[in-house]
N, C-alpha and C positions, 0 to 999 in steps of 0.2 A: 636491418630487418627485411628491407621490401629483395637483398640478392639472395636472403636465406628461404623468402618464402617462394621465392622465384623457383630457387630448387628444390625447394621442398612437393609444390606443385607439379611440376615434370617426374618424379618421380612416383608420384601419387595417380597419376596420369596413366601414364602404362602398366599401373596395377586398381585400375578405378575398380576392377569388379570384386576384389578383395577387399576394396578400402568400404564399397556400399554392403560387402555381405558383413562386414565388422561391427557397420553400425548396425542392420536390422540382425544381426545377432545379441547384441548389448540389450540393445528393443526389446527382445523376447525374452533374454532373462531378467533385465530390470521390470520388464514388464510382470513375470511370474511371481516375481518374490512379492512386488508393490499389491497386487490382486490378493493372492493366496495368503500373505504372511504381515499386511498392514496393522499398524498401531491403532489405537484409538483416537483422537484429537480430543482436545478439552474446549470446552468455551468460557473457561476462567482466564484470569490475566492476574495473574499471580506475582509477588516482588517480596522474595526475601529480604529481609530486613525492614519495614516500614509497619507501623504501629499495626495496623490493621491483619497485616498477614503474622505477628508476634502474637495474636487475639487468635489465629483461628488454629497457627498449634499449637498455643497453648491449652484450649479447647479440645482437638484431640488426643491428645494427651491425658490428661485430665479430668474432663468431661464430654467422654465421647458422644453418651446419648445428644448432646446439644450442638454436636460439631455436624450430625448426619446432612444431608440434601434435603431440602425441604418443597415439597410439591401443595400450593397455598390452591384448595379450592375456594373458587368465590361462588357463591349460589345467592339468586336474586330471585327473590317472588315478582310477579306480573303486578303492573299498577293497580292501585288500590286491593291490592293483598299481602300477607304480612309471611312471615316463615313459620311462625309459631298455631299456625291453623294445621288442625289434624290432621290433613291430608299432606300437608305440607314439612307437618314436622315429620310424620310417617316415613314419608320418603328420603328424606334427607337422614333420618335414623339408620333406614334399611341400606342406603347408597351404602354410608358412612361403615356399618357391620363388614360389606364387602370390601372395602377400599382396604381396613385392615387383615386382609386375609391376600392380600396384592403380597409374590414375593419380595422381599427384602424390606418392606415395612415396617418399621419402629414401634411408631407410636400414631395413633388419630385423635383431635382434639374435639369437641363437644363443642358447635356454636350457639348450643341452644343451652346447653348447662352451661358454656362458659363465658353466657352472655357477648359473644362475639358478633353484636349486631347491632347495626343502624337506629339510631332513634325511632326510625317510625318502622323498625323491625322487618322489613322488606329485604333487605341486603344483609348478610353474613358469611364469613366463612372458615373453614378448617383446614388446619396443618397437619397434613400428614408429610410424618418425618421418616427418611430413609434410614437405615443403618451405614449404608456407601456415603458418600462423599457424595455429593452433588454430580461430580463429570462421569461417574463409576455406576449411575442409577441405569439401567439399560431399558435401551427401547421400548423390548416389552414389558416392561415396568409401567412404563408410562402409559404406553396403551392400555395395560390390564388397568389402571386406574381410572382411566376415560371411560370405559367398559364397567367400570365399577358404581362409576353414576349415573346408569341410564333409566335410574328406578326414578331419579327425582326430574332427571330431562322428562322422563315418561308423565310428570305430575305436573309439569307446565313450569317447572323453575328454570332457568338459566343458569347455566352452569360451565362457568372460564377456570383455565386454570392457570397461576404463577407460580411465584417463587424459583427457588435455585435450581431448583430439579430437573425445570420445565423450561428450562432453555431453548429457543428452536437451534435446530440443525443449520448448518451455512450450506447453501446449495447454489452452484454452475448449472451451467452448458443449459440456460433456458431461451426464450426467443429472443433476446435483447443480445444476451452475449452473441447468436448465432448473425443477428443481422449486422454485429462489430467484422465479424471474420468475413462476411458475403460484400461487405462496405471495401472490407482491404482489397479484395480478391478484384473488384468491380476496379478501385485504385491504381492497382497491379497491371493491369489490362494496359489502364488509359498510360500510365506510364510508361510501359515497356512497348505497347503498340501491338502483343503478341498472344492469345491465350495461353498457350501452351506454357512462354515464358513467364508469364502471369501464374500459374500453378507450381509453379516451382519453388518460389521462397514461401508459399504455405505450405505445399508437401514436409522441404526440410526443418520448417520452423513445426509442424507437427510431430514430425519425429524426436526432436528435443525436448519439446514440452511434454511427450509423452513420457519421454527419460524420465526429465526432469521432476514429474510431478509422483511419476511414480515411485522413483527412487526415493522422495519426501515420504511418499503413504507408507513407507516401507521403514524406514528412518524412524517413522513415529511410534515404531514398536518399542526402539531402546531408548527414544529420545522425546519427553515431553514437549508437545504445540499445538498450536491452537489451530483452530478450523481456517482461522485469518491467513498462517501459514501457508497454506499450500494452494490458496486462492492468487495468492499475491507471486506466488511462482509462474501458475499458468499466467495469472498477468500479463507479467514483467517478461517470462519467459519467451508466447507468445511475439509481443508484440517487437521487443528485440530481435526474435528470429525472424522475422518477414525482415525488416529491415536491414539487418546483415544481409541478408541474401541478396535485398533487391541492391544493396551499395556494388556486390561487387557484379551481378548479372546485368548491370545497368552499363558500368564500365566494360563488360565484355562486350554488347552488344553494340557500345558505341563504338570500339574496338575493331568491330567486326564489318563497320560501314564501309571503310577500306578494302575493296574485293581484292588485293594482293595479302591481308593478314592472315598469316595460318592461325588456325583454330585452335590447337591447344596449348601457341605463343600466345597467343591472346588470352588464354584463361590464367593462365602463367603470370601475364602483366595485370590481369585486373586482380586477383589474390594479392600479387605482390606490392601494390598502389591503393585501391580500394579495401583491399584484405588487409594489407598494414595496419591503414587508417581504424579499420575493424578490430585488427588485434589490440591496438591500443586505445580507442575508445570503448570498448568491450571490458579493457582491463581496470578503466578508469568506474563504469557502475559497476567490477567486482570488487574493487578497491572501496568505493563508499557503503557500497552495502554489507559489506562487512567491519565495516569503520562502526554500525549499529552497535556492535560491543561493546564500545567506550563509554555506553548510557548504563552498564550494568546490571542492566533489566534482561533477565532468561531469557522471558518471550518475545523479547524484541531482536532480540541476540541471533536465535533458531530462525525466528521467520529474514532476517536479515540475510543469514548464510545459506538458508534452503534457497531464499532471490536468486542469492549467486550464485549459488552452485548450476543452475538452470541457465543462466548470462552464460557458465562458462562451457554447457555444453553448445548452447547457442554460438560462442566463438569457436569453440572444434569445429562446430559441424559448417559453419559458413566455410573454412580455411581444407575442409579435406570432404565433406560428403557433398557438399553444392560444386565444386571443381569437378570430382566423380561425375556426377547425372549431369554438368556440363559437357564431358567428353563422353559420354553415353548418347548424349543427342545430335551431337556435332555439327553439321554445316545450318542443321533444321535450328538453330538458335542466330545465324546472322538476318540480320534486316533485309526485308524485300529492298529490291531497288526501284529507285524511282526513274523514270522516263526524264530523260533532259533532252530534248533537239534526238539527235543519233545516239546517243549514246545511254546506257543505264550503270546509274551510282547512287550511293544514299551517300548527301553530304554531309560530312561530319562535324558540320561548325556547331555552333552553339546553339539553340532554341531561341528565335528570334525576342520570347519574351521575356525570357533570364535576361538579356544582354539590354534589355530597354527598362526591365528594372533596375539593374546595376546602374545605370544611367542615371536613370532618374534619382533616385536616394544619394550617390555620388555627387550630384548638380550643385545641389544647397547643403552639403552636408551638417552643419551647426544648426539651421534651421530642423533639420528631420531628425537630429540628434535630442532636443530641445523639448519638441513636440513630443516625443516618446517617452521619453526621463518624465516630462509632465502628466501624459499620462499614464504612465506605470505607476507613478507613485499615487497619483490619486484614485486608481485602482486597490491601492494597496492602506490605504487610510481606515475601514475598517479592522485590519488586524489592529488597532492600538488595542479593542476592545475585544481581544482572543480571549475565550475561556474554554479549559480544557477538563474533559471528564471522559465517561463513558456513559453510552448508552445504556437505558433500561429499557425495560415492557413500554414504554410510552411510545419511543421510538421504531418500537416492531410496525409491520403491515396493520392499520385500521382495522382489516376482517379475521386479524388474527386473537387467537384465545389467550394469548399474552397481555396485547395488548387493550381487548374488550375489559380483562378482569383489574389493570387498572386502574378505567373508566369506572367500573363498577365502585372499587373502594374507594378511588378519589369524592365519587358522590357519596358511599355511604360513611364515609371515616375524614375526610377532609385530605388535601394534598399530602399532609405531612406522613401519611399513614404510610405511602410506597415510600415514605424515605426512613423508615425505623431504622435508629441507630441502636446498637448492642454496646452496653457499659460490661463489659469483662474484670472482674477484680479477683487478683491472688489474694487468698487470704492466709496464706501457710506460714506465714512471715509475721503475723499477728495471733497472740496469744488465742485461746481458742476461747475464753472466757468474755474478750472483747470483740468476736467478728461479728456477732449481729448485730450491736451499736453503733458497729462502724459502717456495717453496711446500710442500718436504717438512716444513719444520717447522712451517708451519703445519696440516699435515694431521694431524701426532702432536698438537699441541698441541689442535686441534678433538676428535681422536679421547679423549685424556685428558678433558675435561669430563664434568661429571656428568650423566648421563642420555644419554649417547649410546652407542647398540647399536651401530655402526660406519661406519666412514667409507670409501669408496668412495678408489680410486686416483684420483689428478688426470687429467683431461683439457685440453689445449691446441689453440689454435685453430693454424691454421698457422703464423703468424709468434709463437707464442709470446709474444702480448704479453696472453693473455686465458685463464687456467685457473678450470675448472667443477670444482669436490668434493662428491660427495651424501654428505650426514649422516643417518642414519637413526637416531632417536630412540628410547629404551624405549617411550614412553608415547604414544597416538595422537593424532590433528589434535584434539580435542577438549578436549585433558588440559590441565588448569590449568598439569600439570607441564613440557610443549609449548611454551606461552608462555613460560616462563620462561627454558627453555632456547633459546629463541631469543633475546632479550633478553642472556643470558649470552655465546653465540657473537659477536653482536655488538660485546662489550667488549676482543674482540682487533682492531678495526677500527682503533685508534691506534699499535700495532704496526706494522701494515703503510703505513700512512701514514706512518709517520717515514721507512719504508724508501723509500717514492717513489710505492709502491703503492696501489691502494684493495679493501679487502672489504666486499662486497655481502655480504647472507643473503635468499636468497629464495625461490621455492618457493610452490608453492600456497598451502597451511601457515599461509608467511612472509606472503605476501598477505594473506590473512583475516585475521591479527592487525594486517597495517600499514591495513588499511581499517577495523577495529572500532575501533583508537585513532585514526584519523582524526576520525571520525564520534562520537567520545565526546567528543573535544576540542572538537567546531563546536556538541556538544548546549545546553552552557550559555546560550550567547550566542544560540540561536536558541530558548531557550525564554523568554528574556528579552525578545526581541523582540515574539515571539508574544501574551505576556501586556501586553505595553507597546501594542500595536495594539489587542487586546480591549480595554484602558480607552479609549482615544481614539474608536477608530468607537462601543461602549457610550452615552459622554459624548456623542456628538453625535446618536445616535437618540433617547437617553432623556431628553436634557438632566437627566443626573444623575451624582452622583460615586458613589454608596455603589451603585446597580444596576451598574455597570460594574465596581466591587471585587467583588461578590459574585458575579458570573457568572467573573471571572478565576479565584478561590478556586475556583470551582465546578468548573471547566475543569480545576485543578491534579490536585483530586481522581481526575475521572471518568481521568486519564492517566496514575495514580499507580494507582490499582483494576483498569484493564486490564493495566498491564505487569507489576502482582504475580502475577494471573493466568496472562497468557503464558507468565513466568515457570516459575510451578507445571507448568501445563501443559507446555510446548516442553523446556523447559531440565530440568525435573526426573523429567518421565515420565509426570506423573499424568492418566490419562482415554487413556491414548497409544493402547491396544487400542481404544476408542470410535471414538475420531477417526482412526483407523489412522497412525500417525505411529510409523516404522520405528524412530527412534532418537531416545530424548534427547541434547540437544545445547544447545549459546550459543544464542541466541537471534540472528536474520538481524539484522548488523550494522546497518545501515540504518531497520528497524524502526521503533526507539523516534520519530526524525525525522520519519520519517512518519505515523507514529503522532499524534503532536504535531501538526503542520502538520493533517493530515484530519480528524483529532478536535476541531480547535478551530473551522472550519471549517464542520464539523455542528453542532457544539455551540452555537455561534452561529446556527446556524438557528434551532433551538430555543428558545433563549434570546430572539430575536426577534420570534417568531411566536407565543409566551407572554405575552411582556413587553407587546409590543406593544398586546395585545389589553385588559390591565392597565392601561395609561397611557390608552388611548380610553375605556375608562368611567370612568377619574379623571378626566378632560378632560372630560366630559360630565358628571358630578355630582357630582365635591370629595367623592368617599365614598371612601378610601382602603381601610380593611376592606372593603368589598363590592365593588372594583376590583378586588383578589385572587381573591374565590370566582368572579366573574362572570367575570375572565380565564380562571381555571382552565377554566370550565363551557365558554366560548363555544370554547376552542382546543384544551381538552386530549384532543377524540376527534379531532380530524383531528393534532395533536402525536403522540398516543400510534399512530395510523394509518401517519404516515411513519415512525418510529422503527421500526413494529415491519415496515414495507416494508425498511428498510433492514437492519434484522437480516436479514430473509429473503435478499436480495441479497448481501451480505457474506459472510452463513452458505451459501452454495451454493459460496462459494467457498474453504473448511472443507474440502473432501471434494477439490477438485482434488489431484491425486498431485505438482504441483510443490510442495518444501519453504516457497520463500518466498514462494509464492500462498498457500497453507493457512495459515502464521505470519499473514499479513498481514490475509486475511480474519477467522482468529479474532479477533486482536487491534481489529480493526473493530468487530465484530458485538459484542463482550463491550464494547468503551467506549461504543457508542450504545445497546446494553442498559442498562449504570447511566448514563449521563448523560441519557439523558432520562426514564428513570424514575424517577431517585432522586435526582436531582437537580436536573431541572428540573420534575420534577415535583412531585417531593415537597419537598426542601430550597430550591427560590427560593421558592416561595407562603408557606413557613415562615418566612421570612427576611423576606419582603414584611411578612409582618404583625406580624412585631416592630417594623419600622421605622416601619411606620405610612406618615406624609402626610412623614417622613423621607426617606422613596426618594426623592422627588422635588425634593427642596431641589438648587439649585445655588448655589453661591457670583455674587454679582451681576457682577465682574468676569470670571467665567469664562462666563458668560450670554452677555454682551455679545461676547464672540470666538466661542460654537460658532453656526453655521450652525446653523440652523432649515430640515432634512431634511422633515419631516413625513410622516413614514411613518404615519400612523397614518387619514390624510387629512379631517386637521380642516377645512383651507382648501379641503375639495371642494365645489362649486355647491349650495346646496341642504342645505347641513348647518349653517349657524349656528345656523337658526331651530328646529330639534331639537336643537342641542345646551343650548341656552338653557331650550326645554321641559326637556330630560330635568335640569339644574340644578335649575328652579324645581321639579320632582317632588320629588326627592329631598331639599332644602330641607322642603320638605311633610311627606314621609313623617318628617322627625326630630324 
């Protein structure tokens, strides 16, 4: 690999102004189509096959008035006044007249004829129902409905709006993100030592992500995804492009401390070394995030491959447009020299402080290996108690009108209100002399269960072959008690089956639980996969079995440390005022999947561009102990550089006000906080130097089948005859 990209750079070299006008060509048409010709994104999460999504086509189908999107207004009279006062119901009449005259409107419900109100009459509110689908309601829709009630805002009532329709929008690029990227940039500097050099792995990492994300918005024309999609591209995209770039601009620049290195030998050898290591840890998070498939799930499927599609311009453009703007700058990219006595050089050893950490963690190895495993795992002790769902209006922004109207029904309807379950029943399969009996009794019979506040009179489509029952539960969308009650509802489903019938349970609610057990069932088997891939590409970079075990171990840890975390944080409350996070809640079902797949991915970066650097001074002097510290020293400040870019990127997207952008980000930023700090930092050099000249044993039969990658670029021009010196040195020195 490292003599083909050797050539490949030299030839990329002397046509650099081609190779840069190709990419900002790409730019400009991927950019035109993504602007001009973009899809819609949906903010559904959708899973063929699972009870819930079998309820909502059979519904359209069927009975479409009941399938539309539904935009739930809440309207609240001021303390100590009621809705049903003249002035009050006035307004709420006249709002309500115009809300129906909103295009694409269905139907408006009456909370004053339909008794849709509070005991002490204060709180009510009305469903107006779309003819569209919930994800198809459009903007101005929503707005002309907000505009539609400004007679009864005019009257002193309060007036929030839910339900499906009224989903907020996922929205980037506001101050938090912008202070992740101004964090990297600041990073960039202190690492390279250079601004100029410092603006360059954001430049190229922006033109990817620009690809990247636009080619998604473009994509989402033929291809249904969600708003989470193309959030998770810029992401991922992002923050892998700075760091490609800074792996190999790092290596050139050290490269380049040597005042006898020519310049575009040296971009040559750091592509072909650094670049390697890039191609193939690049390949490793396109390999997992497209490994998302194997869960089955669409949405998880599209946002998995839109990641990687974005990774994989990120690895172009590290390997052919940052070599370009390398030979574009040329001599203005080597290091000032430093003053020594007479003479001026930048010495190229190791950073005094990598080489005193390698030390250090090497000293006691068992003991620091010990300490870390202890606490990783006790870190990791609240995930026993993971629960997975989605978020609702609860978890939106405090000041937002999702989640005020809530608050509102939680006080005027009790918790179970925002978690109404929908009982769907085919009744085409039941004589038609028997469907009302069947369905009154099942309505007593639903309404009898434990945990239900009350059940809603049946509705029928026209031809009576398809009745809708709302279940309105004690306990809200979030309550352990929730799930279970649905799970219960569901055990009258062979009742009505016998009868000829089928019962559906569905409901938003119903959703978030049939997609959290979805997604818990597909967890095993892709975390299996995950770790079955880390040994295999591991064994053929390192030609080794025990580095490929300890990086998967390693891997388990850092994903087991971040979700107990989450955990603590999302699900239980803790730090929620810091991070402003409205309501503890399950944790975003999807998560942990993602979690896995991104995290092994990075972590793999890591692992390679550590390892890597460990194996080329074993190959160079059979010094197994001082392969470790000298790894550590030569990788561990541009290592500890991109981790702590990627914290910053991640963590900017901490403070966005969407639920499962914030979940996502922190869960990011806190597993590439301990996994490269604490574990590849500190627990592989530890592990390394137990093993000794062990890391490196392969079994002879398994030699003989892995592919000889050579990332490390031993078989590059010009490096035998120092590798052979640096042997007979250190031969010497023992």
């Amino acid at each position: 690999m490292a003599s083909r990209l050797y050539t490949w750079v030299r030839w990329a070299l002397r046509r650099r102004g081609r190779v840069i006008a190709a990419w900002l060509l790409l730019l400009a048409v991927v950019g035109g189509l993504g602007i001009t010709l973009h899809g819609k994104a949906t903010t559904e999460f959708s899973v063929p096959g699972i009870e819930s999504q079998k309820a909502q086509d059979l519904l359209k189908g069927e009975f479409p008035e009941a399938a539309g999107g539904v935009a739930r207004v809440v309207l609240a009279a001021p303390e100590g006044s009621t809705l049903t006062e003249p002035k009050a119901a006035a307004a709420v009449e006249a709002s309500l007249k115009k809300a129906a005259q909103v295009s694409g409107v269905a139907d408006v419900s009456d909370p004053l004829k339909d008794r849709a109100l509070s005991q002490d009459l204060r709180i009510g509110y009305a469903d107006v129902r779309f003819r569209q689908q919930a994800g198809d309601v459009s903007q101005e829709s929503k707005e002309a409905l907000s505009v539609a009630m400004a007679q009864a805002r005019d009257a002193g009532l309060a007036v929030e709006f839910g339900g499906s329709a009224m989903e907020p929008k996922t929205e980037v690029g506001g101050p938090a993100e912008l202070v992740g990227v101004v964090l990297a940039f600041v990073i960039l500097a202190l690492t390279l030592g250079s601004l100029m050099a410092a603006g360059l792995p954001l430049l190229t990492a922006l033109v990817g992500v620009a690809i990247g994300v636009l080619g998604v918005e473009f994509t989402s024309r033929y291809v249904e995804m969600t708003s989470t999609a193309t959030v998770l591209a810029l992401m991922i995209g992002l923050a892998v492009g700075i760091d490609y770039a800074l792996f190999i601009i790092s290596r050139h620049r050290e490269q380049l401390a040597d005042p006898e290195q020519d310049v575009e030998d040296s971009i040559a050898r750091a592509v072909a070394t650094a670049g390697g290591a890039v191609v193939f840890a690049g390949a490793t998070v396109i390999i997992a995030l497209a490994a998302l498939a194997v869960t089955g799930i669409p949405f998880l499927t599209v946002m998995g491959l839109s990641a990687a599609a974005t990774v994989l311009l990120a690895v172009l453009i590290a390997v052919s447009l940052v070599p370009a703007v390398l030979g574009l700058f040329g001599e203005r990219m080597r290091p000032r020299a430093r003053r020594t006595g007479r003479t001026e050089r930048r010495d190229p050893t190791p950073g005094s402080w990598g080489l005193a950490w390698g030390r250090a963690v090497t000293r006691k190895p068992l003991l620091v290996l010990l300490a870390g495993v202890i606490g990783l795992l006790a870190l990791a002790v609240p995930a026993r108690d993971l629960r997975l769902g989605l978020p609702g209006n609860a978890s939106q922004p405090v000041d937002s009108t999702q989640h005020k109207s809530y608050d509102l029904l939680t006080e005027g309807f009790g918790p179970g209100f925002n978690a109404t379950l929908t009982a769907v029943v085919d009744l085409e399969g039941i004589p038609a002399a028997e469907r009302t009996s069947t369905v009154t009794e099942l309505r007593t019979t639903l309404a009898g269960e434990r945990g239900v506040a009350a059940v809603a009179e049946p509705v029928t489509n026209t031809g009576s072959t398809l009745a809708v029952i709302a279940v309105v539960p004690k306990t809200g969308p979030d309550a352990q008690a929730t799930n279970d009650l649905v799970h219960r509802l569901r055990e009258n489903a062979p009742a009505i089956d016998k009868a000829g019938g089928a019962l559906y349970i569905a409901g938003a609610t119903a959703a978030a639980i049939d997609v959290a057990g979805k997604l818990s069932d597909a967890l095993p088997l892709f975390v299996v996969i995950i770790v079955i891939l880390a040994l295999v590409l591991l064994t053929i970079a390192f030609r080794s079995l025990l580095v490929p075990l300890k990086a998967a171990l390693g891997f388990l840890l850092s994903v087991a440390a971040s979700l107990g975390v989450t955990v603590r944080v999302f699900q239980d409350g803790h730090l929620k005022g810091l991070l402003d996070i409205p309501s503890a809640g399950p944790v975003t079902s999807f998560l942990p999947v993602l979690l896995i797949g991104v995290l092994f991915g990075l972590a793999m970066d890591y692992e390679v561009f550590l390892v890597s650097r460990m194996r080329e001074h074993y190959e160079h002097t059979g010094d197994a102990a001082e392969a470790v510290t000298q790894g550590v020293a030569r990788s561990g400040r541009v290592v500890s550089a991109a981790a702590l870019i990627m914290i910053a990127v991640f963590g900017g997207f901490v403070f966005n006000h969407d639920p499962i952008i914030k979940s996502i980000g922190f869960a990011l930023a806190f597993g590439v906080l301990v996994d490269a700090f604490v574990v590849r930092m500190t627990l592989v050099p530890a592990v390394m130097a137990l093993l000794g000249h062990r890391a490196w044993g392969l079994p002879r039969w398994i030699d003989r089948i892995t592919p000889d990658v050579d990332i490390e670029g031993a078989k590059l021009p010009g490096r035998a005859a120092s590798e052979e010196e640096q042997k007979q040195d250190a031969v010497a020195a023992r």
